[in-house]
C-alpha positions in Angstrom: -9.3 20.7 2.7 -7.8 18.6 -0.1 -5.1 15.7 -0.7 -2.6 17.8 -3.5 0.2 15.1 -3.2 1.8 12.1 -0.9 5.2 11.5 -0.9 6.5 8.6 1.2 10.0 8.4 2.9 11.8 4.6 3.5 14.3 5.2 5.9 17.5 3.2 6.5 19.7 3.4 9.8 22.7 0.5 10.0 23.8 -0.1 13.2 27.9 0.7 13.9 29.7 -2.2 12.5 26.1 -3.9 11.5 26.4 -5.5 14.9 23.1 -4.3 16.8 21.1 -6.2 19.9 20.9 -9.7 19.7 17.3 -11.8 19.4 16.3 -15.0 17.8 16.9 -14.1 14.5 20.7 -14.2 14.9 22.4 -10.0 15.1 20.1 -6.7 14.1 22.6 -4.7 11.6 20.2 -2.3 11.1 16.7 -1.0 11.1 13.4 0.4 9.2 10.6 2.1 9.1 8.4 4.2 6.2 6.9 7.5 6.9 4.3 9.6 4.7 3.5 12.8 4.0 0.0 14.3 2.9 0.4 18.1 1.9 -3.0 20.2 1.4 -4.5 22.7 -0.1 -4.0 24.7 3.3 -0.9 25.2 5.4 -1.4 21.9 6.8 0.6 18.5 6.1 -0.4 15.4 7.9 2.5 12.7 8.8 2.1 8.7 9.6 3.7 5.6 9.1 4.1 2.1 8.8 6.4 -1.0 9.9 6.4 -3.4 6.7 7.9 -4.6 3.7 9.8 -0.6 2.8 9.5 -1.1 -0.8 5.5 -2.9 -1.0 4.9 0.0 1.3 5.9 2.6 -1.4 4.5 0.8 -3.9 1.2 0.4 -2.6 1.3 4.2 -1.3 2.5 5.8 -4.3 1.1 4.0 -7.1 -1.9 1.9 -5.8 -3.7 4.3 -3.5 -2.6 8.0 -4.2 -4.2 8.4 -7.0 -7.2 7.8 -5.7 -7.0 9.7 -2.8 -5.6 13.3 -4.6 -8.1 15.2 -4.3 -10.0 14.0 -1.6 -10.9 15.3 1.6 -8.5 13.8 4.2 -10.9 14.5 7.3 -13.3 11.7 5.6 -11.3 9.2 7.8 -13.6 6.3 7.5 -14.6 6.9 3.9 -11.1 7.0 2.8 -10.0 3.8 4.8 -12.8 1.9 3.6 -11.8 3.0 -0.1 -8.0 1.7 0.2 -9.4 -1.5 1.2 -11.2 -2.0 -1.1 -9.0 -1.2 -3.6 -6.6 -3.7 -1.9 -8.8 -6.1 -0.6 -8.0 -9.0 -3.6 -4.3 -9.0 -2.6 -4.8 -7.6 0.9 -6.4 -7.6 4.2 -3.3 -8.5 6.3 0.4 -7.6 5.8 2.1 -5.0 4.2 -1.3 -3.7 2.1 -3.1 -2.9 5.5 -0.1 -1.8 7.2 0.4 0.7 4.2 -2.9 2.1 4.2 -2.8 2.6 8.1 0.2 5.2 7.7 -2.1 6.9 5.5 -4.9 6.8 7.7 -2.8 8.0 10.5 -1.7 11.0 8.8 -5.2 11.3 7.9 -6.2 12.0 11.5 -3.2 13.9 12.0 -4.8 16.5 9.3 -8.7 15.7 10.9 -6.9 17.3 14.4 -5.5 19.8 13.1 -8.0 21.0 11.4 -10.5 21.0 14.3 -7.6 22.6 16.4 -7.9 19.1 18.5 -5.6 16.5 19.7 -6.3 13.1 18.5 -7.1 11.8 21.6 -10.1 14.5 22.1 -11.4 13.3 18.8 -11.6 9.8 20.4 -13.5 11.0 23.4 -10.0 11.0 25.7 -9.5 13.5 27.8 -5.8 12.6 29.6 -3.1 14.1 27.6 -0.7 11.7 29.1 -0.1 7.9 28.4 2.0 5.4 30.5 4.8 4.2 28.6 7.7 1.3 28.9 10.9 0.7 28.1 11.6 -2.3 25.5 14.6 -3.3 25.5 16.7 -6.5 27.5 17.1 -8.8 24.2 19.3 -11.8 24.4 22.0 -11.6 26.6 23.5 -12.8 30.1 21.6 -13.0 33.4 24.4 -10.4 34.3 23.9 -8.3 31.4 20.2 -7.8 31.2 20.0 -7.1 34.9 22.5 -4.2 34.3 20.4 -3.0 31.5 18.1 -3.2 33.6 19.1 -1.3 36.7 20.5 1.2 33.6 16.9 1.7 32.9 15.1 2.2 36.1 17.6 4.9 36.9 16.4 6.7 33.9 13.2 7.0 35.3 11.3 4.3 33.6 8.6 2.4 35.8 7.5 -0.6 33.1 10.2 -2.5 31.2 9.8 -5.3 28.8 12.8 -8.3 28.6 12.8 -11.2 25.8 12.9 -14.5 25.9 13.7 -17.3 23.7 16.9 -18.2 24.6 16.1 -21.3 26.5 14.1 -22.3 29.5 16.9 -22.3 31.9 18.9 -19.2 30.5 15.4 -17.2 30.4 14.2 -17.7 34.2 17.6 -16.7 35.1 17.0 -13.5 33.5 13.6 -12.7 34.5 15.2 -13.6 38.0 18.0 -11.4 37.8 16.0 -8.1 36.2 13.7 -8.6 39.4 16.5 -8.7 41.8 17.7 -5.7 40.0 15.0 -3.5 40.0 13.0 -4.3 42.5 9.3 -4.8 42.8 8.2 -1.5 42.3 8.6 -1.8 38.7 6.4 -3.4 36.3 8.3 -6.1 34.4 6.8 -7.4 31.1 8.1 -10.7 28.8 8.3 -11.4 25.5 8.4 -14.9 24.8 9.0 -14.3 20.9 6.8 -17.1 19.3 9.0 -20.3 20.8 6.6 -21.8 23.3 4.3 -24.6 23.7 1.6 -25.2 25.9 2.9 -27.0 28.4 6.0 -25.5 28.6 4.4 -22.5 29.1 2.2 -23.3 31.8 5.4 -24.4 33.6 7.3 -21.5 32.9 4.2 -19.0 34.2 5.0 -20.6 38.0 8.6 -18.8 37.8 6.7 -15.9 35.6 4.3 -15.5 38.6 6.4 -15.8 41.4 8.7 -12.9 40.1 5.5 -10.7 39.8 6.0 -10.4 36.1 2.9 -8.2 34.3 2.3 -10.2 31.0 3.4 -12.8 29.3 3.6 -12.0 25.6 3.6 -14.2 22.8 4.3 -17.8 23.6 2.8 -18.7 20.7 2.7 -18.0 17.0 -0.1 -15.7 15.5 -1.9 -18.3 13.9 -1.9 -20.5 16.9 -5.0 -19.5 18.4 -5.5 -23.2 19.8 -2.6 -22.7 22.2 -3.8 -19.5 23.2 -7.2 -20.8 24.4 -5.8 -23.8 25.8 -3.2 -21.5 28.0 -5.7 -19.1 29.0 -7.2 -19.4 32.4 -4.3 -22.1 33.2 -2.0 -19.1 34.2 -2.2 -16.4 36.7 0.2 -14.4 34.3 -1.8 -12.0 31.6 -1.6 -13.0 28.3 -0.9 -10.6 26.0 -0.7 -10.8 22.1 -1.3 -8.8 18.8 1.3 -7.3 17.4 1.6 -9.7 14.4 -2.0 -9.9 13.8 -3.9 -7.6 11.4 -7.0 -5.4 11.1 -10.1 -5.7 13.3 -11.1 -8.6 12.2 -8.2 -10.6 13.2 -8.3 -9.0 16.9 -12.0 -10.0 16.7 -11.0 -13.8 16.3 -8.0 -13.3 18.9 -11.1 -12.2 21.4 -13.7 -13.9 20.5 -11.5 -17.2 21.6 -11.0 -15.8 24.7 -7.2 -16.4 23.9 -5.4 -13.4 25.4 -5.8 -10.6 28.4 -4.5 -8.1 26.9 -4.6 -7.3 23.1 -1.5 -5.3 21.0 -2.7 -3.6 17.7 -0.4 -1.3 16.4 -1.5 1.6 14.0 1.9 1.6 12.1 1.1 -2.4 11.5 -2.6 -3.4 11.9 -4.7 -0.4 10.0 -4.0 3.3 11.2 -5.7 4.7 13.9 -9.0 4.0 12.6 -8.7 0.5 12.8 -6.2 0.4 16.3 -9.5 2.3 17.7 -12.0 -0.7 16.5 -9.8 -3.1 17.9 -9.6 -1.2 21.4 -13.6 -0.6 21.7 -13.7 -4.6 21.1 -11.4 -5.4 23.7 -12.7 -2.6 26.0 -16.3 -4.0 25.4 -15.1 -7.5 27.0 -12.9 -5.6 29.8 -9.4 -6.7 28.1 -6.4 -4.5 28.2 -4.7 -2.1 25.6 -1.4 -2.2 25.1 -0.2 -1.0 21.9 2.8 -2.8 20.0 5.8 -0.2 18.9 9.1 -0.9 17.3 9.2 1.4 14.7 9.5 5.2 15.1 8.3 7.9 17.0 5.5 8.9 14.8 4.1 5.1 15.6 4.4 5.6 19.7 2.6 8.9 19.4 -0.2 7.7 17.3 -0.2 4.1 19.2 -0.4 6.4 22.4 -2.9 8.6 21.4 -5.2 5.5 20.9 -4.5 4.2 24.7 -5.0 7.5 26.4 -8.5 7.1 25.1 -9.3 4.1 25.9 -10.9 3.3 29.0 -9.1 -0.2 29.4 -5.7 1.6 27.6 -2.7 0.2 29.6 0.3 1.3 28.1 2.9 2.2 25.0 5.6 0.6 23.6 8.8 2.9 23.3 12.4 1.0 21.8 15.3 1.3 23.7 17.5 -0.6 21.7 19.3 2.8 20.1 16.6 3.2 17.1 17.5 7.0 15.8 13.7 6.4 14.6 12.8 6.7 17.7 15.0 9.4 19.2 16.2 11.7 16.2 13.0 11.3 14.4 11.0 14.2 15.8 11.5 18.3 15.9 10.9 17.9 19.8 11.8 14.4 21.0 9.2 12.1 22.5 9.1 13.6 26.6 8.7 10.9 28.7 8.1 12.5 32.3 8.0 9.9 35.4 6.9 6.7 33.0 4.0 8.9 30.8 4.5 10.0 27.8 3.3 13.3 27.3 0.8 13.9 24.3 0.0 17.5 25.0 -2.7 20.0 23.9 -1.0 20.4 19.9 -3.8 19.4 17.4 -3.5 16.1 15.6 -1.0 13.8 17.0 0.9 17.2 18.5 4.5 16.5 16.8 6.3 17.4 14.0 8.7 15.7 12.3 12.8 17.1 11.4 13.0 16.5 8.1 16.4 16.7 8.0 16.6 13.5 9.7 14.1 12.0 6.9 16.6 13.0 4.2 20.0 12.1 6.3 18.0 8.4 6.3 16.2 8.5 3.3 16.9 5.1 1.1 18.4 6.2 -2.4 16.5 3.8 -4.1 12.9 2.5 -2.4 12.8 -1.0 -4.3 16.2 -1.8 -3.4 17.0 -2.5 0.3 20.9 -4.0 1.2 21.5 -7.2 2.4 20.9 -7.3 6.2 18.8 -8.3 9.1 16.2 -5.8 9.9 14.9 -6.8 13.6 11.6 -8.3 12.0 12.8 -8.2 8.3 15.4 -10.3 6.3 16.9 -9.4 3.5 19.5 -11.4 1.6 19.9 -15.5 2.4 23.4 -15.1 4.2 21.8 -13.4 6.7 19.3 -15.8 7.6 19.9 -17.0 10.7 17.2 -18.9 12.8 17.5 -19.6 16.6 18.0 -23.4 16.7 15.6 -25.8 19.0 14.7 -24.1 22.4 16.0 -25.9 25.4 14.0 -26.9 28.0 14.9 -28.2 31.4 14.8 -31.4 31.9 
C-alpha cells in the first residue's frame, strides 16, 4: 500500500444569526474543524483530522509534510510520525504543527485497520467495541437554563454530562446545584472550570463540587500552571482532570510526572494522532490515572478519541458536543450511535466510519488561508470580536 495524494478539507459552519452558546470568550458565531484525506494505491482512503489554526493546518499538510509522505507506506505508523516531526520539530512540537500531523496519523491508522481487516481498537490490544460517552454541553447561562438543558439531556438517554464554569463563584455553584437537582444522582456530572481559578479559590469551591457528587473538576488552571495543579492535588476529594490544551507525550509526561491531575485529556485531533493519544494513555495507565479524551471538534475526532479509551485499561470516557456542531452530527455517512451512554465503535476495520462528503463540500472554506471575522469557540479571528470575560467574582 502507497500514499498517491492528500487532500485536506477546512470546514466552516456559522451559527444562525452568528449568535451561538455563550462561554468566556464573549458569543460562538461559528465553528471549525479540518479533515484529511489519504487515497492509495488500493481501494482504500484513510480519513482524520485536526482542531487548530484551519489555514497552518493546510499549510503544514499540503505543503510541508505531503511531499514527503507520497509514496510511502501509510501502515508505517510510527515511522511516518516520527518523520513529520522531525521535519517540524524547529518550528513545532506543540500547537498547530503537532496537531496537523496527528490528523495524518489518524488517518494513517485508519488505512493500518483496514488493511488488516481490524478495528483500531483491536490493533491496540482492546477488545470492547463500545466506549462510554458524555454529553458536553451547559455553557454560560441561568441556574434555570442549564438545569433545563440539563433535564433536556438526561431524557435523551445520556448518563454523563459536562457543565462550564467561569461565570463567577456564586452564579457557578448555583448551577452545579441546580443541574444536580435536575437530574438526579444517578447521573455523572462533570465541570469545566475553563482556566479562571486559583488555588484557593478552588479548594473552596471543591466543598460545593463534592457535596453535589460532581465526577471531575476540569481545568482550574491554565496549561502552563503546573504549580497550581500540584499544589491543588490531594487538597480536594474532587478528580482533577486536565489535558486538552497540552501537547504530545511529552507534555502529558510533565502533567504526570507532577502528580498534578487524576485524570489526563489528550485528544488525537489536538495532541499527535492516535499514535501519540496512545503514549500518553500507557503513561497515565502505568500510574493508575484516568483517560478521558478531550473532543470539540467533529465526529471523526470522537471516534478516533474513543477508539483510544476502549483500549485502555484505565479509559474513562469520550467527549461528544452538544452545542449543535453539524461536525459532529452531519459529518458522518452513519451518524455517531450512541446506545444507553456508549458509543458504539463496531467490528468495521479502521476507525469503522465513513465520511459524507457531501457535507465536506457543502462546508468546505472557498479559500483555506482566508478565514471571516468571527469567534470560533477556541479560535478568534478579527479584533472586534475579541471579547474576554472580565475579572471572576468571588464570594465574599
Amino acid at each position: 500500500m502507497k500514499i498517491t495524494d492528500i487532500e485536506v478539507f477546512n470546514l466552516r459552519f456559522e451559527y444562525p444569526n452568528a449568535h451561538g452558546f455563550r462561554y468566556g470568550g464573549g458569543i460562538c458565531t461559528a465553528r471549525v474543524t479540518t479533515i484529511v484525506v489519504v487515497k492509495t494505491d488500493t481501494e482504500h482512503i484513510g480519513i482524520g483530522s485536526c482542531y487548530t489554526h484551519p489555514s497552518l493546518a493546510h499549510l503544514l499538510i499540503e505543503k510541508q509534510f505531503a511531499p514527503f509522505l507520497i509514496g510511502r507506506d501509510p501502515r508505517e505508523t510510527g515511522v511516518l510520525w516520527e518523520l513529520m516531526y522531525d521535519l517540524s520539530r524547529w518550528y513545532g512540537r506543540k500547537g498547530a504543527a503537532i496537531s496537523a500531523l496527528g490528523a495524518l496519523d489518524v488517518a494513517f491508522w485508519d488505512l493500518k485497520g483496514k488493511s488488516e481487516n481490524a478495528p483500531i481498537y483491536k490493533l491496540l490490544g482492546g477488545t470492547k467495541n463500545t466506549c462510554p460517552a458524555y454529553a458536553s454541553a451547559l455553557l454560560w447561562n441561568t441556574p434555570e437554563a442549564v438545569a433545563q438543558e440539563a433535564s433536556t439531556l438526561a431524557a435523551k438517554g445520556w448518563k454523563r454530562m459536562k457543565m462550564r464554569m467561569g461565570q463567577g463563584e456564586e452564579r457557578d455553584l448555583a448551577c452545579v446545584r441546580a443541574i444536580r437537582a435536575a437530574i438526579g444522582n444517578d447521573i455523572d456530572l462533570m465541570s469545566d472550570a475553563g482556566m479562571r481559578l486559583n488555588v484557593p479559590l478552588a479548594q473552596r469551591m471543591a466543598k460545593t463540587l463534592e457535596e453535589e457528587n460532581v465526577f471531575w473538576f476540569e481545568e482550574p488552571f491554565e496549561p502552563e500552571d503546573l504549580d497550581s495543579y500540584a499544589a491543588l492535588k490531594g487538597t480536594i476529594n474532587v478528580r482533577i482532570a486536565a489535558g486538552e490544551n497540552e501537547f504530545g507525550a511529552q507534555g502529558f509526561s510533565e502533567m504526570i510526572h507532577r502528580d498534578a491531575v487524576d485524570i489526563a485529556q489528550p485528544d488525537t485531533s489536538r495532541c499527535g494522532g492516535i499514535s501519540e493519544a496512545w503514549k500518553i494513555a500507557q503513561m497515565a495507565s502505568a500510574k493508575n490515572l484516568g483517560i478521558a479524551t478531550h473532543t470539540w471538534s467533529d465526529a471523526i475526532a470522537v471516534v478516533s478519541n474513543a477508539h483510544v479509551v476502549a483500549a485502555c485499561p484505565t479509559g474513562i470516557t469520550v467527549e461528544v458536543d452538544q452545542t449543535g456542531n453539524p461536525f459532529i452530527e452531519k459529518l458522518l455517512q452513519t451518524p455517531l450511535q450512541i446506545i444507553e451512554g456508549q458509543l458504539q465503535l463496531g467490528e468495521k476495520p479502521g476507525l469503522g466510519i465513513e465520511v459524507d462528503f457531501e457535507m465536506l463540500e457543502k462546508y468546505r472554506m472557498a479559500d483555506p488561508l482566508t478565514i471571516p471575522d468571527g469567534r470560533y469557540s477556541d479560535m478568534v479571528f478579527g479584533a472586534d470580536y475579541l471579547s474576554p470575560a472580565g475579572p471572576y467574582e468571588e464570594i465574599q
